[in-house]
N, C-alpha and C positions, 0 to 999 in steps of 0.2 A: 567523489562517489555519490555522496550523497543530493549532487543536484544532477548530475543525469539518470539518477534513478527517480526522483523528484519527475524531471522535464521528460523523462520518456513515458512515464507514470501518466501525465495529465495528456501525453500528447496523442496515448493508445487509451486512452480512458473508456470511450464511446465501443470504440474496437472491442477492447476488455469484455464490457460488459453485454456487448452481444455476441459475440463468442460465448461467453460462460454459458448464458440464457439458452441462446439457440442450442449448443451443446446438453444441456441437461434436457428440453426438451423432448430430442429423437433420442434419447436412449434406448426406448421401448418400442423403435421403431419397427426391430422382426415380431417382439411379439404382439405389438397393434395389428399387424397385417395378419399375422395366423388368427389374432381374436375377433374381427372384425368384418372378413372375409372369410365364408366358410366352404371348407375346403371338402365336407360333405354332404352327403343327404340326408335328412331326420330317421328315415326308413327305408328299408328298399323290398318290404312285405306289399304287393300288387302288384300290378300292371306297370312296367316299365314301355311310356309311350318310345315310340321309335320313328323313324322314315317321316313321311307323309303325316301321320296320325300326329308326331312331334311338330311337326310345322304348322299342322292346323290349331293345335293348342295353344303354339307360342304367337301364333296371329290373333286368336283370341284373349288370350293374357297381354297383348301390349297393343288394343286398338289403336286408330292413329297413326302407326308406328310403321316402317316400313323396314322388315326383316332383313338386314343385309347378309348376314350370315349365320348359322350356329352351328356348333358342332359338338358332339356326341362323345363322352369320354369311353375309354375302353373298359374300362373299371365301372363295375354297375354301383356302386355308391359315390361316387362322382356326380356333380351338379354338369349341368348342359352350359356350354357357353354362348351366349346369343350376344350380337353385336347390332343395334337399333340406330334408324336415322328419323330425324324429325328434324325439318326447317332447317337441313344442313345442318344440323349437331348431331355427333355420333357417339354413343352410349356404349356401355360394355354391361352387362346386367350377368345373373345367374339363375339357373331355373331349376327345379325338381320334377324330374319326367316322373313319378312316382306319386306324390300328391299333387304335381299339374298348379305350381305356383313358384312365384317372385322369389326368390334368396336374397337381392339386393346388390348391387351394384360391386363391379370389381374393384373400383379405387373410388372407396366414400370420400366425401368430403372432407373428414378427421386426417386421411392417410393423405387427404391431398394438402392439406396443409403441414403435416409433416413432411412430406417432402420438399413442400416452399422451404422448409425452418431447413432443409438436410442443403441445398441449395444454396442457402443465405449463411450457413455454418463453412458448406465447406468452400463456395466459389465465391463469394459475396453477391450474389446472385448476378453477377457478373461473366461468367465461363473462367476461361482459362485466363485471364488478366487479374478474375477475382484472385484466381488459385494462384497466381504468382504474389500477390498482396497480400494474400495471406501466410505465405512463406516469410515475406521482408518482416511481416506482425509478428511471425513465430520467434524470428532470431531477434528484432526487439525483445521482445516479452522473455527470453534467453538469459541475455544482459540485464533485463530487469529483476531475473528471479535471481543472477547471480548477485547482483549487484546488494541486493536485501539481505544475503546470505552473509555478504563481507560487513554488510554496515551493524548486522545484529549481532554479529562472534562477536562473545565477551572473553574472551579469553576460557581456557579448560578447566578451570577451578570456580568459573560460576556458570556454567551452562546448563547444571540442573536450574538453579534458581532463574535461570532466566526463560526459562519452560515453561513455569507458572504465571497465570494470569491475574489470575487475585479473585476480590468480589466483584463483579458488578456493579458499577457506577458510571456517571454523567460527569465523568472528566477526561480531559487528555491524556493522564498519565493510562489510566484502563486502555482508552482506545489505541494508546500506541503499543502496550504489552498482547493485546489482544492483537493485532498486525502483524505486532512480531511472531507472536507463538505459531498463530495460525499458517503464516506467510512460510517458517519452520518446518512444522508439524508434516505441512503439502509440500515441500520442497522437490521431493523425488517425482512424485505425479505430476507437479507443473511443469516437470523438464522433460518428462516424456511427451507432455504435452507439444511445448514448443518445440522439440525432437523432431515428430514424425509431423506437427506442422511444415515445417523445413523440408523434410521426406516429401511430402504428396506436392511439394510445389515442384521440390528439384531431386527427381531422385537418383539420377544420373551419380551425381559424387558419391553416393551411399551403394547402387548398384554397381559404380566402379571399383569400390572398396572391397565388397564382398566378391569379385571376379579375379582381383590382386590376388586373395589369399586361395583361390582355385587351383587346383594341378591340373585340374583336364577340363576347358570351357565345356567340349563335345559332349559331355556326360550329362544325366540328370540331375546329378545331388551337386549341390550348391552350400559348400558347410557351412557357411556363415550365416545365410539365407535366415535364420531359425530366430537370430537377436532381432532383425527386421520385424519378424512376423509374430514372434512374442511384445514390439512396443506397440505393433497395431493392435494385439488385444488389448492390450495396458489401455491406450487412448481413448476404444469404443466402450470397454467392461466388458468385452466378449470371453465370458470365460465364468464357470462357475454357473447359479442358478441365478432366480429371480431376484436373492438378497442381493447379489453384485450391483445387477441395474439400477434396484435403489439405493444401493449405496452411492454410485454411481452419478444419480440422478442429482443428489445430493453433494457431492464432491465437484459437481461439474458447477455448481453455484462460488465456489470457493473466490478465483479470481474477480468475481463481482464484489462482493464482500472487501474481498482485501482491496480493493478500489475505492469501496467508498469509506472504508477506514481510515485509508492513505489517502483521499481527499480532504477528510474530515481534520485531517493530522495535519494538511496545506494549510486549508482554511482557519485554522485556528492559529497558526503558528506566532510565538512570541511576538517576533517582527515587525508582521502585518498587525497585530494589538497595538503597540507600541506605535506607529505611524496611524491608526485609525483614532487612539485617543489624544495626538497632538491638536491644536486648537488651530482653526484658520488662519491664513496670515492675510489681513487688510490692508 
C-alpha cells in the first residue's frame, strides 16, 4: 500500500499541483465577471442617445475603428454593446448612451486569463482528450486518497491522538503528522473532488445509475439527479456566500500541500540517507 501510494503520488505530482492551483484560482470566476464587467449605467438622468445620434457618437468615441455592429439594450440602464474591427481584430467594448463614454471591454484581460486557467483546470487545455485525462487523474488520485486513509488508521483507540499535529518544527516526524492530519482532515472534499473528476470525463455510468433507479424515463423528475448536482456544488463552492469561495479558494490549495509534504517525506526517507552516506566503492 504504501508504495503505490508513494509511486502514484510522484507520478501525478505535476498533475496534483496544477490541478489544486488552477482550481483555487477560478473560484471567483462568477463573481470576477459581475465585478469587472458592468452590467450598468452610472446614471440614466439626460439624454439617452439613440438611432443615428448613437452611431455618430460611438464613431466618435472609437476613431480608427470601424463599427461593425451595436446594439441597443431594452432596459434604459443597460450599457450599449458595440462590436469594433481594427486590422482584422475584433473587439467587444461597452458604452454609456447617457454620459457618451467607454465602460470597457466585455472580456478584459483578467477574465481572459481565467478562463485560460478554467480551460487548463478542466480540459488540460487540451479539449476532450484533456477531459478524458483528467478523468484517469481523478480515479488515480481516488486510490491515492484512499490509499493514505488505509496507511494512516491507527487503529480506534488512538485516532484522536493521531489528529494532532504538534509544534511546529524542521523535522520529518512534523512533516509527516502534518500529511497525515491534513491528508485526514480533507478526506471527504478530496473525494468529491476525484468523484465528479470521473463524472465530467464519463458521465455516462453515473447518468446510467441514476435512470436504474427511475420508474418513468418519460417524466421530468429524475430522483437521484439531486446527489449529482449537490457534488457539483461541493467541487465548485457554489453554495453559500462570498466566505464559501474563500474558503474554497483556500481548500483548493490542499492537494498541493499534501504533495510537497509527501515529497518532502520521499526525499528524506531513512533509505535514501542511509545509501547517500555510504562511502564510494574504488
Amino acid at each position: 500500500m504504501a508504495r503505490i501510494h508513494t509511486w502514484i503520488a510522484l507520478g501525478l505530482g505535476a498533475y496534483i499541483v496544477v490541478l489544486s492551483v488552477s482550481g483555487s484560482a477560478v473560484v471567483f470566476r462568477r463573481e470576477l465577471n459581475q465585478w469587472l464587467v458592468p452590467r450598468t449605467v452610472e446614471s440614466t438622468e439626460g439624454v439617452r442617445l439613440t438611432g443615428d445620434n448613437l452611431a455618430q457618437a460611438l464613431a466618435g468615441a472609437y476613431p480608427g475603428q470601424a463599427i461593425v455592429e451595436f446594439r441597443e439594450p431594452p432596459r434604459e440602464n443597460r450599457p450599449v454593446f458595440v462590436s469594433l474591427e481594427r486590422d482584422g481584430q475584433r473587439t467587444d467594448r461597452l458604452f454609456d448612451p447617457y454620459a457618451v463614454k467607454d465602460l470597457g471591454s466585455t472580456f478584459p484581460p483578467v477574465l481572459q486569463a481565467v478562463e485560460w486557467l478554467v480551460d487548463l483546470h478542466d480540459n488540460l487545455l487540451a479539449g476532450q482528450t484533456g477531459r478524458v485525462l483528467n478523468g484517469i487523474g481523478g480515479a488515480l488520485f481516488m486510490v491515492l486518497i484512499l490509499t493514505g486513509v488505509w496507511l494512516w488508521w491507527p487503529g480506534l483507540r488512538h485516532v484522536v491522538r493521531s489528529l494532532k499535529v504538534g509544534r511546529p518544527q524542521a523535522s520529518r516526524r512534523f512533516t509527516l503528522q502534518l500529511h497525515s492530519v491534513l491528508g485526514i482532515l480533507s478526506f471527504a472534499l478530496l473525494f468529491v473532488w476525484a468523484l465528479t473528476a470521473i463524472y465530467f470525463a464519463f458521465p455516462e455510468p453515473f447518468e446510467g445509475t441514476v435512470d436504474y433507479f427511475d420508474d418513468d424515463l418519460n417524466d421530468l423528475e429524475r430522483p437521484g439527479e439531486w446527489v449529482i448536482l449537490e457534488l457539483i456544488k461541493l467541487h465548485f463552492g457554489r453554495f453559500g456566500g462570498l466566505w464559501v469561495r474563500f474558503l474554497w479558494l483556500v481548500l483548493g490549495l490542499v492537494p498541493a500541500i499534501l504533495f510537497v509534504t509527501g515529497f518532502v517525506l520521499w526525499w528524506t526517507r531513512p533509505s535514501r540517507r542511509r545509501v547517500a552516506a555510504q562511502p564510494a566503492v574504488t
